[in-house]
C-alpha positions as CSV (number, residue, x, y, z in Angstrom):
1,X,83.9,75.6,-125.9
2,X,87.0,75.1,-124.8
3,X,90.4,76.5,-126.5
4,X,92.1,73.8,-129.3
5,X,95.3,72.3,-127.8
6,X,98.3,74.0,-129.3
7,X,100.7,72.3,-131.8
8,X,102.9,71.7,-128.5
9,X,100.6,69.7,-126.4
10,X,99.1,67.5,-129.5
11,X,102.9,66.6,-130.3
12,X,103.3,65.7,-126.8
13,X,100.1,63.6,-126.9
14,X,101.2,61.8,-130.0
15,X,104.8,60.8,-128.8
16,X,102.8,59.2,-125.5
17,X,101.2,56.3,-128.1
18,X,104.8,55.0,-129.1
19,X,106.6,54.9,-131.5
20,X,105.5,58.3,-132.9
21,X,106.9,57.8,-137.3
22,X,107.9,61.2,-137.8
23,X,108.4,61.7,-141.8
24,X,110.1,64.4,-142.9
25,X,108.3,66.6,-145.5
26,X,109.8,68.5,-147.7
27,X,106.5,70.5,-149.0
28,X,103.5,71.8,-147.6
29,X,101.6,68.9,-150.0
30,X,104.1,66.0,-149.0
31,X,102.6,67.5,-145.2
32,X,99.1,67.0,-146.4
33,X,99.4,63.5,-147.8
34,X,101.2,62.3,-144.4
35,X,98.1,63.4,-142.9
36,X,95.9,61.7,-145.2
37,X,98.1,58.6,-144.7
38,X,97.7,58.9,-140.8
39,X,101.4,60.1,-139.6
40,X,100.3,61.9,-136.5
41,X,103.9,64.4,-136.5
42,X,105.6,66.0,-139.2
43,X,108.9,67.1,-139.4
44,X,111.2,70.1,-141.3
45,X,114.1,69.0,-142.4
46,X,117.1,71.8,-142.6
47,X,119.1,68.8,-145.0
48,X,116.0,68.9,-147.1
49,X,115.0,72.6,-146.9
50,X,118.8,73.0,-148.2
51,X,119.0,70.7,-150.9
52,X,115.9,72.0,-152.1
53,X,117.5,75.7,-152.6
54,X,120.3,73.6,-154.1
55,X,122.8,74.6,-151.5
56,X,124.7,71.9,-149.1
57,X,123.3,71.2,-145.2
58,X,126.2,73.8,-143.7
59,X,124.1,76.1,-142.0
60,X,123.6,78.5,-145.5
61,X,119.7,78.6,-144.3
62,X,118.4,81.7,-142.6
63,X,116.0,81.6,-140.3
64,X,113.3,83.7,-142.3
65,X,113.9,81.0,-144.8
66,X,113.1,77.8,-142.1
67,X,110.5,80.0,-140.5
68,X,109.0,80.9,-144.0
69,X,109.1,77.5,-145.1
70,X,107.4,75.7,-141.5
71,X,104.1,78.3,-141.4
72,X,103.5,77.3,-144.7
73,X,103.4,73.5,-143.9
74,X,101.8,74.1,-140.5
75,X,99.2,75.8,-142.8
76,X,98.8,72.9,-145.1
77,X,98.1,70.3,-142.4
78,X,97.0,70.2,-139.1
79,X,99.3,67.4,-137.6
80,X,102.1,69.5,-135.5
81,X,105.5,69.9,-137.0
82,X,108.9,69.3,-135.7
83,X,111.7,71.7,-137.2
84,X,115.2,71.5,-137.4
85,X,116.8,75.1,-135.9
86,X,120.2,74.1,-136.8
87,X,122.4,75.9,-133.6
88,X,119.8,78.2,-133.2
89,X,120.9,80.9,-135.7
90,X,123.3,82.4,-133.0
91,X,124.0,82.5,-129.5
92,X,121.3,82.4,-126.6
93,X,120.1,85.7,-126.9
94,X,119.1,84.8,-131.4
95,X,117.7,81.4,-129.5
96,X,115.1,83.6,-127.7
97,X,113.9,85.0,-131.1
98,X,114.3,81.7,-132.9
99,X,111.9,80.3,-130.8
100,X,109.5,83.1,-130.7
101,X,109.2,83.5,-134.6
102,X,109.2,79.8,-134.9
103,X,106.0,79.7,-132.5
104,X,104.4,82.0,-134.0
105,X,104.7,80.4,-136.9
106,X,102.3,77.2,-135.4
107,X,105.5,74.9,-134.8
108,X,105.2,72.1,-132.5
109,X,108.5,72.2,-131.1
110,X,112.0,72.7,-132.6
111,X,115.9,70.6,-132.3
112,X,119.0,72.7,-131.7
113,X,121.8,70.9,-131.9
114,X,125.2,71.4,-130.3
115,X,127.5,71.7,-133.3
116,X,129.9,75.2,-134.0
117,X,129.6,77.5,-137.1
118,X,129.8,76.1,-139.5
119,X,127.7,73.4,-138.7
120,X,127.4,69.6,-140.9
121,X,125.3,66.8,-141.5
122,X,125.5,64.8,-138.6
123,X,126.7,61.6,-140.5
124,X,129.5,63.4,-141.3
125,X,132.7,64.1,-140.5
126,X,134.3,67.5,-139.8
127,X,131.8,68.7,-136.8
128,X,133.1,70.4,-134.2
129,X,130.9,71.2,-130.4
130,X,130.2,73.8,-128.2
131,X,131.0,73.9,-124.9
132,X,128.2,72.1,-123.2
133,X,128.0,74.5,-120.7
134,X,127.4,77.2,-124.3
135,X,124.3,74.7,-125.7
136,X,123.1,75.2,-122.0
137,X,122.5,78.2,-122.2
138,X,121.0,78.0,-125.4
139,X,118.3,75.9,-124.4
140,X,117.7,77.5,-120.9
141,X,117.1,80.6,-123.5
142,X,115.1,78.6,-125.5
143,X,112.8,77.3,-122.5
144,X,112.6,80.8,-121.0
145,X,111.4,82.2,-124.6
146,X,108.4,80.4,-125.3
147,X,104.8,81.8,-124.9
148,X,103.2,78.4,-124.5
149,X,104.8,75.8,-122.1
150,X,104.2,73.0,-123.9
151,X,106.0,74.0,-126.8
152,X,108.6,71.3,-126.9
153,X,112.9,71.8,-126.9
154,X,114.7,69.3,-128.5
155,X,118.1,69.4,-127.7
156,X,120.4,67.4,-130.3
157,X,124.1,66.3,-129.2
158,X,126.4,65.0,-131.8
159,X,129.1,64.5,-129.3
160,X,129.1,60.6,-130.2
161,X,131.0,61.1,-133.7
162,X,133.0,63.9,-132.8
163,X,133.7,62.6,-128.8
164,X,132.6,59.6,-127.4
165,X,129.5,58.1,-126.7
166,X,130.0,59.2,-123.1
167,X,130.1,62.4,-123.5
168,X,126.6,62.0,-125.5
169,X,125.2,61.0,-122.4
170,X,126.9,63.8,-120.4
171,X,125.7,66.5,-122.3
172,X,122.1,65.2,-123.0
173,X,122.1,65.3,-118.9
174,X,123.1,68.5,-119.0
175,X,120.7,69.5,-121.5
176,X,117.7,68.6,-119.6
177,X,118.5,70.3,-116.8
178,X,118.9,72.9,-118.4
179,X,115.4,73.1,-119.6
180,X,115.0,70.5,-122.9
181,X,111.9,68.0,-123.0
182,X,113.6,65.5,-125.1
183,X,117.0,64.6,-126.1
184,X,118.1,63.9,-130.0
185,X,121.1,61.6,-129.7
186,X,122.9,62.0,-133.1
187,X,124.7,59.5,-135.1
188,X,124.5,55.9,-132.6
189,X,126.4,53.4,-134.4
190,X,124.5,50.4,-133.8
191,X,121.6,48.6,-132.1
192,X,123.7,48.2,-128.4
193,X,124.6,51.8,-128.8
194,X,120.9,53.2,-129.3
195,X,119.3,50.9,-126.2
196,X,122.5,51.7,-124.2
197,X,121.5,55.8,-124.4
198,X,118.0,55.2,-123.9
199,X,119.1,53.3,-120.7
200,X,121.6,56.0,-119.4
201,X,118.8,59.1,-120.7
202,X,116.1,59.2,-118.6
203,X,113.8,61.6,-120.8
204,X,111.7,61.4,-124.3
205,X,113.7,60.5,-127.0
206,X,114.1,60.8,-130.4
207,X,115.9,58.2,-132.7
208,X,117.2,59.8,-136.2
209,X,116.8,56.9,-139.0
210,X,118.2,58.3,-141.9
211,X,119.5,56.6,-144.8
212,X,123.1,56.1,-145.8
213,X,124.2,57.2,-141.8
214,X,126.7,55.9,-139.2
215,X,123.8,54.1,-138.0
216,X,121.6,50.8,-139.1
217,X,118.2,51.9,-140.0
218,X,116.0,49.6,-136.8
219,X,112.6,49.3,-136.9
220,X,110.3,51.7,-135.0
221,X,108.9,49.0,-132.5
222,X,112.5,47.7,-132.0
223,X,113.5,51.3,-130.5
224,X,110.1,52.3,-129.4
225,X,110.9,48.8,-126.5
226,X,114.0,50.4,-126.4
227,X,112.6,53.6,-125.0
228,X,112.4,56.3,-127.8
229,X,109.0,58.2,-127.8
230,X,109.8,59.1,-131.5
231,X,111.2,57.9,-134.6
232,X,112.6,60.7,-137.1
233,X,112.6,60.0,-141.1
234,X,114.4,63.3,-141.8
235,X,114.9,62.7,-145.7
236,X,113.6,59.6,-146.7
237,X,110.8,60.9,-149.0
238,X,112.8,63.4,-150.3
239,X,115.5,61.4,-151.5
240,X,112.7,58.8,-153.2
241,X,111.3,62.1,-154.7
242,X,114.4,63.1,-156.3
243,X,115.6,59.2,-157.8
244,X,112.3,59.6,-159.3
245,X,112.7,62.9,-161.0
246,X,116.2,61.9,-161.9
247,X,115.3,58.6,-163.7
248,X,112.5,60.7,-165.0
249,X,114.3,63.3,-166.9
250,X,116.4,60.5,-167.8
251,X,113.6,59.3,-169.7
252,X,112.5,62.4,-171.4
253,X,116.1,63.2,-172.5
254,X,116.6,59.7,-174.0
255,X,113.6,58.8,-175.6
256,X,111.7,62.3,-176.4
257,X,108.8,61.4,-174.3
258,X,107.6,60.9,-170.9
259,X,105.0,57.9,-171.7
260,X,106.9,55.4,-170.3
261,X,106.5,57.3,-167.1
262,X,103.0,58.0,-166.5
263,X,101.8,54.5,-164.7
264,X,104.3,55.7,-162.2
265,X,102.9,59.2,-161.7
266,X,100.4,60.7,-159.1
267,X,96.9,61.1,-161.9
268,X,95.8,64.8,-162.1
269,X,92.8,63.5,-160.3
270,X,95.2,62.4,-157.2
271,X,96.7,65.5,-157.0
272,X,93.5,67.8,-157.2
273,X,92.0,65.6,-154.5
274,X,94.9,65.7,-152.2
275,X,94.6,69.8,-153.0
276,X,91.3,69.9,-151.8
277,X,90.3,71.6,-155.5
278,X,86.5,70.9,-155.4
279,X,86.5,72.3,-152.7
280,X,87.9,75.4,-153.9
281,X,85.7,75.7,-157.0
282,X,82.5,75.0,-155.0
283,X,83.6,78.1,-153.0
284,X,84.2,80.5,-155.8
285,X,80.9,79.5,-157.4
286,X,78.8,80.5,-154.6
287,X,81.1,83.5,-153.9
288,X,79.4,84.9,-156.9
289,X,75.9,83.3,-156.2
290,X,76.0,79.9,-158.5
């Protein structure tokens, strides 16, 4: 029988059918029901992984945390996960182990991005950049660290809102020689802007559309004929997830009760389903010989 493809090669297999939707999940569960749903990628989030701790996206994380966090969705579902690395918790040489600890932990592939300590949203402003010739080396040390070649390196630039969109295109060139399989361009300002890079960028590429950004939110076909192998949804269910918490304990607060809720709620039934809990019972009962 031959070996399984690793989480590598089966995120490289999905980006070929294009557009690869790329969701970002903020759980293992929210993982599972992408699969369910047919999402063939998955994606980690560092925004989302910090907002969940309650803490802003400014590079607070550690990487035990984001490594904790990915094993425990790439153990949930089997579709292969994308996860943010921030600037690779350090210079080349912490790249090297980022990568290492992050494969291990059944990651796909993983973005570093080109930003200094302390890093920021990429929407944002306040960012400032390596040297290109620094993220370089970073991802020629994250290339030269992986066990399994088709583990894929992201390199992110956000040179377009700190720089000019020129100097995007420089350093993604950059980047792939220096080893990355696909290129993240950060924060395009329109349409023109994302067809224009994936003209001057030969490579894969990955088109960010999250909400309330520089950019306008396209449609995955419309920048799949532009050229982008993948189409990233960083925090989109995770900021529906927490309006409807919100406006939830709204509800409870004002009226006392949550009944007014409950047509809008997952059933126990759902949720034990998308657990797999029959399953689990089933098992323990013939554990002990029922």
């Amino acid at each position: 029988m031959p070996p399984a493809e690793s989480p590598g090669r089966r995120l490289r297999n999905a980006w070929a059918n294009r557009p690869l939707l790329v969701p970002g999940v903020f759980s293992p569960l929210v993982g599972r029901i992408a699969e369910r749903l047919g999402f063939q990628a998955v994606y980690l989030s560092g925004g989302a992984l910090s907002a969940g701790t309650g803490i802003p996206d400014i590079g607070l994380v550690t990487l035990a945390e984001f490594v904790a966090e990915a094993q425990r969705i790439t153990q949930a579902t089997s579709l292969p996960l994308i996860s943010d690395a921030d600037t690779g918790f350090g210079e080349a040489l912490n790249v090297e182990r980022t990568v290492k600890l992050f494969e291990a932990a059944g990651v796909a592939g993983i973005h570093l991005e080109d930003q200094q300590m302390p890093k920021r949203c990429g929407h944002l402003s306040g960012k400032q950049l390596v040297e290109p010739e620094v993220m370089a080396a970073k991802v020629r040390a994250a290339a030269a660290a992986r066990a399994d070649r088709d583990f894929v390196i992201i390199a992110r630039t956000d040179a377009r809102g700190v720089t000019n969109f020129d100097d995007a295109v420089r350093r993604a060139k950059l980047y792939l020689e220096a080893g990355a399989d696909a290129i993240f361009p950060e924060a395009m300002e329109s349409a023109e802007e994302f067809a224009r890079f994936a003209q001057e960028v030969t490579a894969p590429l990955l088109a960010n559309m999250t909400e309330f950004g520089k950019g306008p939110l396209l449609d995955a076909q419309q920048l799949a004929d532009m050229g982008y192998a993948m189409v990233l949804y960083p925090l989109t269910a995770f900021r529906s997830a927490m309006r409807a918490a919100e406006e939830t304990l709204i509800e409870v607060m004002a009226n006392g009760n949550q009944r007014g809720r409950v047509p809008t709620m997952m059933t126990r039934a759902e949720l034990y389903d998308h657990l797999g809990y029959n399953g689990y019972e089933q098992r323990d009962r013939a554990y002990f010989g029922g």
